[in-house]
LUMPANU-877389 format. One record per residue (C-alpha): residue in one letter; z, x, y. Coordinates in steps of 0.1 Angstrom, whole numbers, padded with zeros to 4 digits. Layout:
N
@resn: A w: Z u: X v: Y
...
This chain:
265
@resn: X w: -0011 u: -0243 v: -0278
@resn: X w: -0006 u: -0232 v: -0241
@resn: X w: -0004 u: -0253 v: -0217
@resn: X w: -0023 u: -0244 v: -0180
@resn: X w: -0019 u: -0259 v: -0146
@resn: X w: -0046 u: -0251 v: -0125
@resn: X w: -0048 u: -0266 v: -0085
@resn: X w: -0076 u: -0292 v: -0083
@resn: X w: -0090 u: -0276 v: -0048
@resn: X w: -0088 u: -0243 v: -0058
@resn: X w: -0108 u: -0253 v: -0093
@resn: X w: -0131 u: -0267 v: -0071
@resn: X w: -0136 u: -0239 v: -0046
@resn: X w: -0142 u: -0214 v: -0073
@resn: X w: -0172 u: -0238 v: -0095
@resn: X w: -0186 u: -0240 v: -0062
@resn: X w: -0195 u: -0278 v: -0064
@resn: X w: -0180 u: -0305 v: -0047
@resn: X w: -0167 u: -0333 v: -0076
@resn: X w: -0140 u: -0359 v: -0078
@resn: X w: -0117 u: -0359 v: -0107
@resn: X w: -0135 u: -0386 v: -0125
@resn: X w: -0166 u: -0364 v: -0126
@resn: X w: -0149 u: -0337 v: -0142
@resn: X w: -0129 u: -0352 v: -0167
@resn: X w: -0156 u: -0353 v: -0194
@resn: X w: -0168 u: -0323 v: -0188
@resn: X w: -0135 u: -0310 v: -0192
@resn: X w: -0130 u: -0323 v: -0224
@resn: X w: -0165 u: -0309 v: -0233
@resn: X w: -0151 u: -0273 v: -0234
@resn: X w: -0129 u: -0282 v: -0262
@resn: X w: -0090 u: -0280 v: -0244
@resn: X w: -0069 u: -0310 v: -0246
@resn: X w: -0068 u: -0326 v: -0208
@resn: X w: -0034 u: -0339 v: -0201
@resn: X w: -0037 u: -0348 v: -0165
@resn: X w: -0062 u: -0346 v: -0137
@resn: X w: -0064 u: -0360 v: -0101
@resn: X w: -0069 u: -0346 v: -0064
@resn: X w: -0042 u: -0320 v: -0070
@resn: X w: -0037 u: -0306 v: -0100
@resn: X w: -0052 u: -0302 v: -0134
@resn: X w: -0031 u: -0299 v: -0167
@resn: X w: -0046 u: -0288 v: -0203
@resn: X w: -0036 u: -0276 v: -0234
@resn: X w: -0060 u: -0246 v: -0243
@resn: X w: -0066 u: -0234 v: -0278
@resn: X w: -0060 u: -0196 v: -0292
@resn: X w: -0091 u: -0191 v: -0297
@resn: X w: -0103 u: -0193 v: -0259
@resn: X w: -0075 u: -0167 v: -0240
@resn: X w: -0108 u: -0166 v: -0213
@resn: X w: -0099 u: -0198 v: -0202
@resn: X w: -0060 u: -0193 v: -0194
@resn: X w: -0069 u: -0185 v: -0161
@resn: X w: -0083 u: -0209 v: -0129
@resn: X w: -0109 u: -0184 v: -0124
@resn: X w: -0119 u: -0183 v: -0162
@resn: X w: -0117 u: -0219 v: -0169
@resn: X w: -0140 u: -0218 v: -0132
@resn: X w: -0166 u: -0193 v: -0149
@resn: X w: -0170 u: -0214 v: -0180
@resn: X w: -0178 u: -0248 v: -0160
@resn: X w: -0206 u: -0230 v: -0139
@resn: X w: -0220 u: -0224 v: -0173
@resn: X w: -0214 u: -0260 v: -0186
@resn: X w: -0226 u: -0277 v: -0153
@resn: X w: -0256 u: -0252 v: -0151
@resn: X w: -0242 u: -0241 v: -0119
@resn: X w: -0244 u: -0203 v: -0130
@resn: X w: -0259 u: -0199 v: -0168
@resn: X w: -0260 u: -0173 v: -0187
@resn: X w: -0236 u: -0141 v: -0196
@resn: X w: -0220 u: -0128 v: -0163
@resn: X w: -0227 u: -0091 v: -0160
@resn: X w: -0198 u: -0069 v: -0146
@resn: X w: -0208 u: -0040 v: -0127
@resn: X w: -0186 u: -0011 v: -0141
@resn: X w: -0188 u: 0026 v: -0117
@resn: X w: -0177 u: 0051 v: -0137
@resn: X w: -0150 u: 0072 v: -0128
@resn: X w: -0130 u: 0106 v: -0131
@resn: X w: -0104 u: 0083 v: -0136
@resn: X w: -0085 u: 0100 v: -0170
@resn: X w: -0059 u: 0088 v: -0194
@resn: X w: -0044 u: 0112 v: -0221
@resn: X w: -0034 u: 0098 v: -0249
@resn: X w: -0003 u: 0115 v: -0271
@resn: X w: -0006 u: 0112 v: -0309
@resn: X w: 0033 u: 0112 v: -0305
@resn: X w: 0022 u: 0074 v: -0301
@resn: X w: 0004 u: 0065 v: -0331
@resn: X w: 0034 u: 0051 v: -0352
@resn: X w: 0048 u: 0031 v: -0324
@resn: X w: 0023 u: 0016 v: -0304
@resn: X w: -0013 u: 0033 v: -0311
@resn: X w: -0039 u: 0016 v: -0289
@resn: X w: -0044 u: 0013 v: -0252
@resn: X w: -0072 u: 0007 v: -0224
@resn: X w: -0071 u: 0004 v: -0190
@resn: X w: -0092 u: 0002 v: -0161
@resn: X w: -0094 u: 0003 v: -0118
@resn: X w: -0100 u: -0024 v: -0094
@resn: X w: -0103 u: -0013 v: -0058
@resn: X w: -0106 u: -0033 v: -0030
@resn: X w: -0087 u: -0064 v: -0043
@resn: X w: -0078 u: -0092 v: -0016
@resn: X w: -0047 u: -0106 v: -0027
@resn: X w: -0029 u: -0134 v: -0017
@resn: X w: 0003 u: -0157 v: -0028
@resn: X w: -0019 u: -0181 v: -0049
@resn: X w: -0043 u: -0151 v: -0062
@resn: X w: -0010 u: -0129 v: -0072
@resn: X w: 0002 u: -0164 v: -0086
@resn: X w: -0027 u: -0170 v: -0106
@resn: X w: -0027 u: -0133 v: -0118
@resn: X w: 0011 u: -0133 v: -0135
@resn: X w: 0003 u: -0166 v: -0148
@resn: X w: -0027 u: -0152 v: -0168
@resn: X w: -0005 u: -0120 v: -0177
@resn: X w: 0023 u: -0141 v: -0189
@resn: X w: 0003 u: -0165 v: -0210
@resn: X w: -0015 u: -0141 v: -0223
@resn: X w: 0017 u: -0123 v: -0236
@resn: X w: 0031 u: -0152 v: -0250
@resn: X w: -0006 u: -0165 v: -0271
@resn: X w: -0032 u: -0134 v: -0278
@resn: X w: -0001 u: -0108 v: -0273
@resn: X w: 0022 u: -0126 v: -0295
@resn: X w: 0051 u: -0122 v: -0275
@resn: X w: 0040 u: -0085 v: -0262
@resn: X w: 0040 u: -0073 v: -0297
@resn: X w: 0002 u: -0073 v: -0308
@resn: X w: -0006 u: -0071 v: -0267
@resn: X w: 0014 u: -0058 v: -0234
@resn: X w: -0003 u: -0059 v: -0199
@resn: X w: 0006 u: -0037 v: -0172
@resn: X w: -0009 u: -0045 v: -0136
@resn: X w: 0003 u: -0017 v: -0110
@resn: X w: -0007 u: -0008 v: -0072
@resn: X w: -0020 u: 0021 v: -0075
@resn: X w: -0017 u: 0036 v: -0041
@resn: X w: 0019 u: 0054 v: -0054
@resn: X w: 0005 u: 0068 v: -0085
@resn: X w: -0022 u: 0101 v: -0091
@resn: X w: -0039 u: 0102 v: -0116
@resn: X w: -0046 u: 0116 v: -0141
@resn: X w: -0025 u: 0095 v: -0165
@resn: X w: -0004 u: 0101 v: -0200
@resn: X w: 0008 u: 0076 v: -0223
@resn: X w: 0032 u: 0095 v: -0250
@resn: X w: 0062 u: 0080 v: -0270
@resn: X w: 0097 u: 0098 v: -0259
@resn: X w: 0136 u: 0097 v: -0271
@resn: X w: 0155 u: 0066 v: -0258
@resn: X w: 0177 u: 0090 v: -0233
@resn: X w: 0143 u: 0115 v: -0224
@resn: X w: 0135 u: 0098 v: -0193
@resn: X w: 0148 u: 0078 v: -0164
@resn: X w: 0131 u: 0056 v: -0137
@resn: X w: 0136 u: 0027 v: -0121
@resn: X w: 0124 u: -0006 v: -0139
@resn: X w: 0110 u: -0037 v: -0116
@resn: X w: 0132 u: -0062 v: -0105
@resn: X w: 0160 u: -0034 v: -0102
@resn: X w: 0174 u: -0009 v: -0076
@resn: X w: 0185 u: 0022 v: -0096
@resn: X w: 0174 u: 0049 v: -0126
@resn: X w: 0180 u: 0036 v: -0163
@resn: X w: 0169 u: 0053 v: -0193
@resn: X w: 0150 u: 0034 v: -0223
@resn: X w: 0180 u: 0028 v: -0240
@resn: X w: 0198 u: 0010 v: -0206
@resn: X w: 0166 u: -0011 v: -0200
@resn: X w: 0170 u: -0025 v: -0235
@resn: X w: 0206 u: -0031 v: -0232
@resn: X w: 0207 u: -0041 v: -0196
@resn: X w: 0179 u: -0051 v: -0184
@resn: X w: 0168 u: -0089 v: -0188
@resn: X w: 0130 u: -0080 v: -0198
@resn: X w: 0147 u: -0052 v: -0221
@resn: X w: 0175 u: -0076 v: -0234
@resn: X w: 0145 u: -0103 v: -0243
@resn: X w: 0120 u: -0083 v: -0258
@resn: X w: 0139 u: -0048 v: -0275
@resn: X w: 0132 u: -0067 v: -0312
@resn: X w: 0098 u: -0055 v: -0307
@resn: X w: 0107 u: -0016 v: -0310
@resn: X w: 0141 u: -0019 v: -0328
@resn: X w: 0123 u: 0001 v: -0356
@resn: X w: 0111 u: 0030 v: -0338
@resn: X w: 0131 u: 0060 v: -0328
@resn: X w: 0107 u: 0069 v: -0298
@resn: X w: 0093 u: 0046 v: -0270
@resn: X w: 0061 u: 0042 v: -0256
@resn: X w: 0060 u: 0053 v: -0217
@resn: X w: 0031 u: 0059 v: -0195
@resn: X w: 0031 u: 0087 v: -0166
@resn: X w: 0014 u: 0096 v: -0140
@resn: X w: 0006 u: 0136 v: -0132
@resn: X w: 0037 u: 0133 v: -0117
@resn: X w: 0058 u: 0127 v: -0143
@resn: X w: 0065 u: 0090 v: -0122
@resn: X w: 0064 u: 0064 v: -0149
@resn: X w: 0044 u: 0037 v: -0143
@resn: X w: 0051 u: 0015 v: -0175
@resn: X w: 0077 u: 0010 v: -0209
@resn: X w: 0055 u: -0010 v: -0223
@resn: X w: 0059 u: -0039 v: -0243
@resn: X w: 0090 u: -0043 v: -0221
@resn: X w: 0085 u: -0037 v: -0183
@resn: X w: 0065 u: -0020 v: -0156
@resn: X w: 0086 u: 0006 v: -0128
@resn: X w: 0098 u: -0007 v: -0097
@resn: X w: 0074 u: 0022 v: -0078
@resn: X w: 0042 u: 0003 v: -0090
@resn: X w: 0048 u: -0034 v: -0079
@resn: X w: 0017 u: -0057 v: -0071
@resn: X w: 0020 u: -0075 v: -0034
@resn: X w: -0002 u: -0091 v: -0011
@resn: X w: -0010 u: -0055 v: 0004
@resn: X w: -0023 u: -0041 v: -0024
@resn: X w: -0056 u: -0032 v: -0022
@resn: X w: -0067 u: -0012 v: -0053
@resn: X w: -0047 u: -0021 v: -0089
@resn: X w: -0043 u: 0001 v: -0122
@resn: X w: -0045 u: -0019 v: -0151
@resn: X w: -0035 u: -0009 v: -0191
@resn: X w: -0030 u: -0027 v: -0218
@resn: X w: -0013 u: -0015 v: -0250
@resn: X w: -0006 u: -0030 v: -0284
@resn: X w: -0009 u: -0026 v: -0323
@resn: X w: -0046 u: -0040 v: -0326
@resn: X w: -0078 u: -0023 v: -0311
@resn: X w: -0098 u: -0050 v: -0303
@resn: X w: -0070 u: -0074 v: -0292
@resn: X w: -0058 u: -0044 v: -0268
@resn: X w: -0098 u: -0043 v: -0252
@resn: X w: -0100 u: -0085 v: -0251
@resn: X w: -0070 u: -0085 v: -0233
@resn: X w: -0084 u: -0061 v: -0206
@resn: X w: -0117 u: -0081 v: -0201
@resn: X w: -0101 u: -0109 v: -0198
@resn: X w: -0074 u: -0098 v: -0175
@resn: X w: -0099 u: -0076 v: -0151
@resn: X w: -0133 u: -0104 v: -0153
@resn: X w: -0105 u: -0130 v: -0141
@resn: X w: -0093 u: -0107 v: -0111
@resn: X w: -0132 u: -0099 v: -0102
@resn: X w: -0140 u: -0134 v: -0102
@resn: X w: -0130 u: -0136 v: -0064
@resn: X w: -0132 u: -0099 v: -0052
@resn: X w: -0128 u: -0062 v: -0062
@resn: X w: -0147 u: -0035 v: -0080
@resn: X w: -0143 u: -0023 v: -0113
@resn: X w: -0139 u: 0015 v: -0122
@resn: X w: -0136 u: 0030 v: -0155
@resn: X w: -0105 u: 0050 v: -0169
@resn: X w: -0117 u: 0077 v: -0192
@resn: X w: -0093 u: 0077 v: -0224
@resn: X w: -0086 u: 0113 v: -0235
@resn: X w: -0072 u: 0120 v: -0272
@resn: X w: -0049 u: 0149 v: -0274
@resn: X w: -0047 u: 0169 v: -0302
């Protein structure tokens, strides 16, 4: 089981009550993780596979309000729809067939927010995506990129750009030779002869997913609006990874948009 390490004050901040550590400890327990640790600064849990909501502060947060009757009920998510398109290649469908994505705007992100947010990503790689296999998040400022999108599978040695982390062009094949995300993860797509990629209508690529976003779409503090997608081998793992990753961003701030996904023939 994962194991989460949320800060006490900023728990407390986002349940919007007041409580010592002793008060919450039950009612920790009471939402079935395994409580390692909690005091004034920190709280550590083990959280089981079948709640990936609750990797996060702010979805752990969400689920107290319900159990301390602070907020009950399902929390609706406003969702404006959008022009927003994203073409999807059958070229694909033997690699990596599903994805989703969607737009925040009007995020307000800061060092512990941004934190928070690559923690959730990261855990949820490593439990509901099975190491990026079954599920692969991207999260990319979206003030670079145009719309509309394309997500195709191309030759190892089709396309350059520069991934994250690094200062000059590499092709597929580089990143998974050279690259440390590439290096780590290539076992995923060692039995394909074409990789996943997703464009902009640019040609810019945004993402090679399972293995690592581009260097043009990094998330900082002055990002205000976020492009979101999420690809993998199973449908419905592919959309619970999206709600999960966008509900726990909109906990604090930001607007939702929809991403219309296009099938091409």
């Amino acid at each position: 089981m994962p194991t989460v390490e949320f800060s006490f004050d900023e728990f407390i901040e986002l349940i919007g009550m007041k409580l010592e550590p002793g008060e919450l400890q039950e009612n920790i327990s009471m939402l079935g993780v395994d409580l390692e640790t909690i005091d004034s600064e920190r709280i550590v849990m083990e959280i089981f596979p079948n709640r990936p909501d609750l990797l996060s502060v702010e979805g752990f947060a969400r689920a107290m309000r319900g159990l301390l009757g602070i907020k009950k009920g399902i929390v609706e998510r406003r969702v404006i729809n959008s022009d927003i398109k994203l073409f999807i290649d059958p070229t694909v469908n033997e690699v990596r067939p599903f994805i989703s994505a969607a737009v925040i705007r009007n995020v307000s992100l800061d060092e512990s927010t941004l934190k928070s947010l690559m923690n959730l990503q990261e855990k949820l790689h490593i439990t509901h995506g099975r190491n990026r296999k079954r599920v692969a998040i991207g999260v990319h400022d979206l003030e670079n990129i145009d719309a509309p999108f394309t997500y195709k599978a191309v030759k190892p040695d089709e396309i350059e750009f520069v991934p994250l982390d690094m200062d000059k062009k590499m092709n597929l094949m580089e990143i998974l030779e050279k690259h440390p995300k590439g290096i780590q993860y290539k076992w995923i797509l060692k039995d394909y002869e074409m990789y996943p990629i997703i464009l902009d209508r640019n040609n810019e690529v945004l993402s090679f997913p399972p293995i690592i976003n581009a260097e043009l779409t990094r998330v900082t503090e002055r990002t205000r609006d976020l492009f979101i997608e999420v690809t993998g081998t199973s449908e419905i793992a592919v959309n619970q990874a999206l709600n999960i990753i966008v509900t726990s961003i909109t906990e604090r701030n930001g607007e939702i948009y929809s991403v219309n996904l296009m099938n091409l023939s």
